[in-house]
C-alpha positions in Angstrom: -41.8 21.3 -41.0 -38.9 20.8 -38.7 -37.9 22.1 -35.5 -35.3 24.6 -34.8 -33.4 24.8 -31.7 -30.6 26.8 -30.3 -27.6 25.1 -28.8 -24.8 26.4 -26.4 -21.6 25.7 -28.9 -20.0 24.7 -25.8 -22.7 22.4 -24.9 -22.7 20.4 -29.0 -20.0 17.8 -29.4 -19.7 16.3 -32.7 -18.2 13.7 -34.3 -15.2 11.2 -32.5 -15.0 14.4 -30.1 -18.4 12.7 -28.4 -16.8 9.4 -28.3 -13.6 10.8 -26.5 -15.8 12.6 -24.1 -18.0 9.9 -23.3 -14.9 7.8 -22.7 -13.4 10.1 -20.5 -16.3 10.7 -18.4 -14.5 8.3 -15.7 -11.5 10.1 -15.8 -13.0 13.5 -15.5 -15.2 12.2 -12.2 -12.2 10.4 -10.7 -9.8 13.2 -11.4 -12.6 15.4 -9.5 -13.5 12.7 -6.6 -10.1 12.3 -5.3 -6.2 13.6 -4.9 -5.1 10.4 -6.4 -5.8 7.3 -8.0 -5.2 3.9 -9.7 -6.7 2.7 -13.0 -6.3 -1.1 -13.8 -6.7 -1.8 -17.3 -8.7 -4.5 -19.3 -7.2 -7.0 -21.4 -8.5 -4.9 -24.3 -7.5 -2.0 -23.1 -5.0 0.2 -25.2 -2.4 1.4 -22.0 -1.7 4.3 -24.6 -5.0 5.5 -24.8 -5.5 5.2 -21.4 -2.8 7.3 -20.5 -4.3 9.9 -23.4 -7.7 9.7 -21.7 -6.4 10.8 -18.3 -4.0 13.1 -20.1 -7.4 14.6 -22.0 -9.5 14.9 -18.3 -6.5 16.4 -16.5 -7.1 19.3 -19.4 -10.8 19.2 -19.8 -10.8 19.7 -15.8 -7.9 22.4 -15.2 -6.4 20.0 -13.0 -2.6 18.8 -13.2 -2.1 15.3 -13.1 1.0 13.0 -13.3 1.0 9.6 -13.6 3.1 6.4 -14.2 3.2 3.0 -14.8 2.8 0.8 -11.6 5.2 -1.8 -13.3 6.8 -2.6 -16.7 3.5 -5.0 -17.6 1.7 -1.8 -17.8 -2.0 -3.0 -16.5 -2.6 -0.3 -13.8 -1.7 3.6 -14.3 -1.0 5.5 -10.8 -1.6 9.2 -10.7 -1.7 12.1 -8.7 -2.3 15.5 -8.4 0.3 18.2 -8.8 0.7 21.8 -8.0 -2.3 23.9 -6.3 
């Protein structure tokens, strides 16, 4: 017979949404650990989806972030964080 448990909602991520969140774990704690920040990117790394990532953690946390480009080649993002 199987086992029944009850979840928190908010605590049950499904689908891609566990794969984002695992992603931006590192955003979320960096976003957390300090005022600002640099994030150099992989060859691999998609500089879109890195900006979306920190976009996504600036959110999840309720802390307002801006960020840009340190040059055109676009392998480290600066940020910062704005307002209160």
């Amino acid at each position: 017979m199987p086992k029944f448990q009850k979840l928190d909602p908010n605590q049950v991520v499904l689908g891609r949404g566990r794969s984002n969140a695992l992603k931006r774990r590192p955003f979320v704690d960096a976003i957390r650990a300090a005022h600002a920040g640099r994030i150099e990117l992989d060859k691999d790394d998609d500089p879109a989806a890195m900006k979306r990532l920190l976009r996504q953690a600036s959110k999840e946390t309720g802390i307002k972030v801006r960020s840009s480009w340190e040059d055109e080649s676009r392998t480290a993002l600066l940020w910062k964080r704005v307002g209160a």
